[in-house]
NULUM-719206 format. One record per residue: residue number from 0; residue in three letters; x, y, z of N, C-alpha, C, O in turn. Coordinates in Angstrom, 1 decimal, padded with zeros to 4 digits. Layout:
<rs>
{r NUM; "ALA"; {X; Y; Z}; {X; Y; Z}; {X; Y; Z}; {X; Y; Z}}
...
</rs>
This chain:
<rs>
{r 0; "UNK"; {011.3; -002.3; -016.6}; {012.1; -003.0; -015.6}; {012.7; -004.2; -016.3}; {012.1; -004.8; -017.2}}
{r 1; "UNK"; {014.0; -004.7; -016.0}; {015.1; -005.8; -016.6}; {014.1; -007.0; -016.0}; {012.9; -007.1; -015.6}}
{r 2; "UNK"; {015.1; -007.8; -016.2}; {014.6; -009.3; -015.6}; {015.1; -009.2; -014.0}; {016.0; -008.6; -013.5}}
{r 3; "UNK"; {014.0; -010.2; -013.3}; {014.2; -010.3; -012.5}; {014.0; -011.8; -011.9}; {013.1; -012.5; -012.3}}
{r 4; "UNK"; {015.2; -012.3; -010.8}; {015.1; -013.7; -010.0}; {013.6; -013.6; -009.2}; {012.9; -012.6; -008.9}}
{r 5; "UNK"; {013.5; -014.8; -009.1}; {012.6; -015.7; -008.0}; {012.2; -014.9; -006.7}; {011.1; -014.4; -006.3}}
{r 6; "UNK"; {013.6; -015.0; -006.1}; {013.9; -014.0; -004.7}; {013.4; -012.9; -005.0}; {012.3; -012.7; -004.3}}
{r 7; "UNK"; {013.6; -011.7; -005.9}; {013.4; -010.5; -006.0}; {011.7; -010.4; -006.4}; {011.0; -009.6; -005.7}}
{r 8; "UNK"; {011.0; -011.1; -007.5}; {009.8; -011.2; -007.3}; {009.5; -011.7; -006.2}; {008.7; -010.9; -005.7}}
{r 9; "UNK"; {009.6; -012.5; -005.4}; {008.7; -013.0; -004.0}; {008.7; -012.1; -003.2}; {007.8; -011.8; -002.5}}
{r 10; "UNK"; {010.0; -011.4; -003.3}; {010.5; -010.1; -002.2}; {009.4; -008.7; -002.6}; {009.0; -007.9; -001.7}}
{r 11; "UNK"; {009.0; -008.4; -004.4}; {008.3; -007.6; -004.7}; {006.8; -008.3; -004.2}; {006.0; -007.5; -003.8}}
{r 12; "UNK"; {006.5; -009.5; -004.1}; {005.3; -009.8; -003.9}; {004.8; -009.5; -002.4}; {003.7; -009.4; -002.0}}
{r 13; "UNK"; {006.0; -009.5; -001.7}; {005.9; -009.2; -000.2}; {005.4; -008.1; 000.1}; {004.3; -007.9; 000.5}}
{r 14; "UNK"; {006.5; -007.1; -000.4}; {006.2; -005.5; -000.1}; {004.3; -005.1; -000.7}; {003.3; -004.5; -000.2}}
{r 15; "UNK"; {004.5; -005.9; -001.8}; {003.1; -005.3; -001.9}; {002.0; -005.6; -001.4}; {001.1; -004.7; -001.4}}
{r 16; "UNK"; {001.8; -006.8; -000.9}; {000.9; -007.5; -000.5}; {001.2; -006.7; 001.1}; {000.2; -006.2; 001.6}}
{r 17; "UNK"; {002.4; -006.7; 002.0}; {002.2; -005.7; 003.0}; {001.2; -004.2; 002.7}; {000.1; -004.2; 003.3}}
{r 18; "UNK"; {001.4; -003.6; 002.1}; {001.2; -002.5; 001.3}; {-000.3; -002.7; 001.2}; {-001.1; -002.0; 001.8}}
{r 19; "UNK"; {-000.7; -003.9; 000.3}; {-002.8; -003.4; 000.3}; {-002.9; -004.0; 001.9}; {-004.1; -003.8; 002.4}}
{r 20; "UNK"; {-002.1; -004.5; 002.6}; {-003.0; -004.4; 004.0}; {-002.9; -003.2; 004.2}; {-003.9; -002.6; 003.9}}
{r 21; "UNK"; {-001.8; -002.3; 004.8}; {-001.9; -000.9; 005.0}; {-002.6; -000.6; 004.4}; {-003.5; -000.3; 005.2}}
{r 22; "UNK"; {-003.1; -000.3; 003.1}; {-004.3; 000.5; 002.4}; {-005.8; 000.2; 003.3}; {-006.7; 001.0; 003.5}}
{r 23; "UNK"; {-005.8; -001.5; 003.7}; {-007.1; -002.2; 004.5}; {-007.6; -001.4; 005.7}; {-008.7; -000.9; 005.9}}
{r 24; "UNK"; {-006.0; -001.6; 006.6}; {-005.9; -001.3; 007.7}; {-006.3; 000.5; 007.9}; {-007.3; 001.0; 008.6}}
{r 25; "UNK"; {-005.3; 001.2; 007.2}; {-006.1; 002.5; 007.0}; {-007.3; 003.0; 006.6}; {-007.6; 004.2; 006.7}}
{r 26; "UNK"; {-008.1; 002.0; 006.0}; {-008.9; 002.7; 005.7}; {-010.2; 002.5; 006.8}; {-011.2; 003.2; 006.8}}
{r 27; "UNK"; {-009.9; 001.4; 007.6}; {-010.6; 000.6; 008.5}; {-010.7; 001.7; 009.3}; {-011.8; 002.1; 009.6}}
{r 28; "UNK"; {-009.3; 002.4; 010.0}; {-009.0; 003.3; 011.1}; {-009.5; 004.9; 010.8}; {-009.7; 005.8; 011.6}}
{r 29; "UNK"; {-009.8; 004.9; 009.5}; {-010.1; 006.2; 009.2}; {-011.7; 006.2; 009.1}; {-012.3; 007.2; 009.4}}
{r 30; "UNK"; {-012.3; 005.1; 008.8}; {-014.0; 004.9; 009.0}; {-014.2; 004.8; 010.9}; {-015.3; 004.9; 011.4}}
{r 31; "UNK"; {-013.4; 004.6; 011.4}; {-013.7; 004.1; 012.6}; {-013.4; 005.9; 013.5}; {-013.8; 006.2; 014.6}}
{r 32; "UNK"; {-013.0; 006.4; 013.0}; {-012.3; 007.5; 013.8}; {-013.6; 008.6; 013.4}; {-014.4; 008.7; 012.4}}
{r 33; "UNK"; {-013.2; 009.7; 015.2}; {-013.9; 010.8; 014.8}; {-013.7; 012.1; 015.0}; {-014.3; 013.2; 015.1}}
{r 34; "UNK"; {-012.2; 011.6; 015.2}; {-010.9; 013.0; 015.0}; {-010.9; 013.3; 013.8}; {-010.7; 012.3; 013.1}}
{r 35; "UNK"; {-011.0; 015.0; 013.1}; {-011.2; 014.6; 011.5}; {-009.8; 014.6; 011.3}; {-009.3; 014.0; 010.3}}
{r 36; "UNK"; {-009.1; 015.3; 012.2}; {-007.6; 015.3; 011.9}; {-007.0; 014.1; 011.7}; {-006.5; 014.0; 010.6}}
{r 37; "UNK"; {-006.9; 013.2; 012.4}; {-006.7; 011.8; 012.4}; {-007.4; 011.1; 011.2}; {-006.8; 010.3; 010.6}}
{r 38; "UNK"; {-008.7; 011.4; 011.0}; {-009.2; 010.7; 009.8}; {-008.7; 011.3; 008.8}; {-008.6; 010.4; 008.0}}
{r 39; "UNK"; {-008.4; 012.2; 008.4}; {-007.8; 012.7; 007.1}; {-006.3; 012.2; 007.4}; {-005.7; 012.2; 006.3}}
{r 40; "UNK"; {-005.6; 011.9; 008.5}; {-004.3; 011.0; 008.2}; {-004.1; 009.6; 007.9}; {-003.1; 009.1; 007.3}}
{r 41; "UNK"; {-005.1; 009.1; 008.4}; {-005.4; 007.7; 008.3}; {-006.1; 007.6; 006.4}; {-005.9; 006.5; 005.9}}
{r 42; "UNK"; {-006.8; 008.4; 005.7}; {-007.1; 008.6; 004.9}; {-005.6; 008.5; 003.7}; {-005.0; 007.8; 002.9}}
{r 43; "UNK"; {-005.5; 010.0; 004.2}; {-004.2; 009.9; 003.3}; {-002.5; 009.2; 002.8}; {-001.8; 009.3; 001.8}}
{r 44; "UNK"; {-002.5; 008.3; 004.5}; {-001.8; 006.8; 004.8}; {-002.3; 005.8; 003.8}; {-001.5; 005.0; 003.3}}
{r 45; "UNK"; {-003.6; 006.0; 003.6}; {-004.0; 004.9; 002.8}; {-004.1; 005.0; 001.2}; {-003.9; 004.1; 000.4}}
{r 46; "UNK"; {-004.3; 006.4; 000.9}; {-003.5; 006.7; -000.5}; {-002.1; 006.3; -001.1}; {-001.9; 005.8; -002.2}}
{r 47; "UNK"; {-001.2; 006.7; -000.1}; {-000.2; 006.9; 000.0}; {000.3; 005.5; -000.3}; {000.7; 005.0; -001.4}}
{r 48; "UNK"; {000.2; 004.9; 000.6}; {000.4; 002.6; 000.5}; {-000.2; 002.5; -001.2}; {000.4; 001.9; -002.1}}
{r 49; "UNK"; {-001.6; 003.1; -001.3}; {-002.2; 002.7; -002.6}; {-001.4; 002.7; -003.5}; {-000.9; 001.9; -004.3}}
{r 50; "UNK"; {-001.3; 004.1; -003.4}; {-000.1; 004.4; -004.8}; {001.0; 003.6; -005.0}; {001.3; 003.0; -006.1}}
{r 51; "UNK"; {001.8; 003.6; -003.7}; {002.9; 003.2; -004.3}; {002.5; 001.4; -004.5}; {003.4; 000.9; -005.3}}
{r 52; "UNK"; {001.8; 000.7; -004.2}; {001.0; -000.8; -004.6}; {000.8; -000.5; -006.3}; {001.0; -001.5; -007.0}}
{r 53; "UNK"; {000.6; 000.4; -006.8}; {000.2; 000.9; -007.8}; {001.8; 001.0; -008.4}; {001.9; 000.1; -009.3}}
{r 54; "UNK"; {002.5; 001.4; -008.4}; {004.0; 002.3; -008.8}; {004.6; 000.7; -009.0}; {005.3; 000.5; -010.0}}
{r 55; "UNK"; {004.3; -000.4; -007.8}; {005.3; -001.0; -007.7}; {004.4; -002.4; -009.0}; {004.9; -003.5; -009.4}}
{r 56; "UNK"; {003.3; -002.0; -009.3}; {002.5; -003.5; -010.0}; {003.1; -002.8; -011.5}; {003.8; -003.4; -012.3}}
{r 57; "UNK"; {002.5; -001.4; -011.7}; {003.2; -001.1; -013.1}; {004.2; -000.9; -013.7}; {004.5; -000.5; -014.9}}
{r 58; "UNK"; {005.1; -001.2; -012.4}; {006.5; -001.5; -012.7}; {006.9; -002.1; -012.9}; {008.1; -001.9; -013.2}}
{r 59; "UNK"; {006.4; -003.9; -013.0}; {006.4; -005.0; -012.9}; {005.9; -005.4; -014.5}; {006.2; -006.5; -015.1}}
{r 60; "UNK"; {005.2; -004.6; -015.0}; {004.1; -004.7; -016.7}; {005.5; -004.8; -017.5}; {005.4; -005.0; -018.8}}
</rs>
């Protein structure tokens, strides 16, 4: 990745930091649930945030 302004990292620091809550939050809702349907979406919601938390830090290296 190029260089990047102030704005644009704070704005990357946002999204991500939104992002491991969703990972929090999902994972909270998926221990809490006893729909397995629902727990395997809440499960895989929280993959999904993970990753891309992941996509967007080693994009940043």
């Amino acid at each position: 990745m190029g260089s990047i302004n102030q704005l644009e990292l704070q704005n990357l620091r946002e999204i991500i930091g939104s992002h491991q809550t969703m990972v929090t939050k999902f994972d909270f809702y998926s221990n809490q649930c006893q729909d397995p349907q629902l727990k395997q979406l809440f499960k895989q919601s929280s993959q999904d945030a993970q990753t891309t938390v992941t996509s967007f830090i080693n994009s940043l290296k």
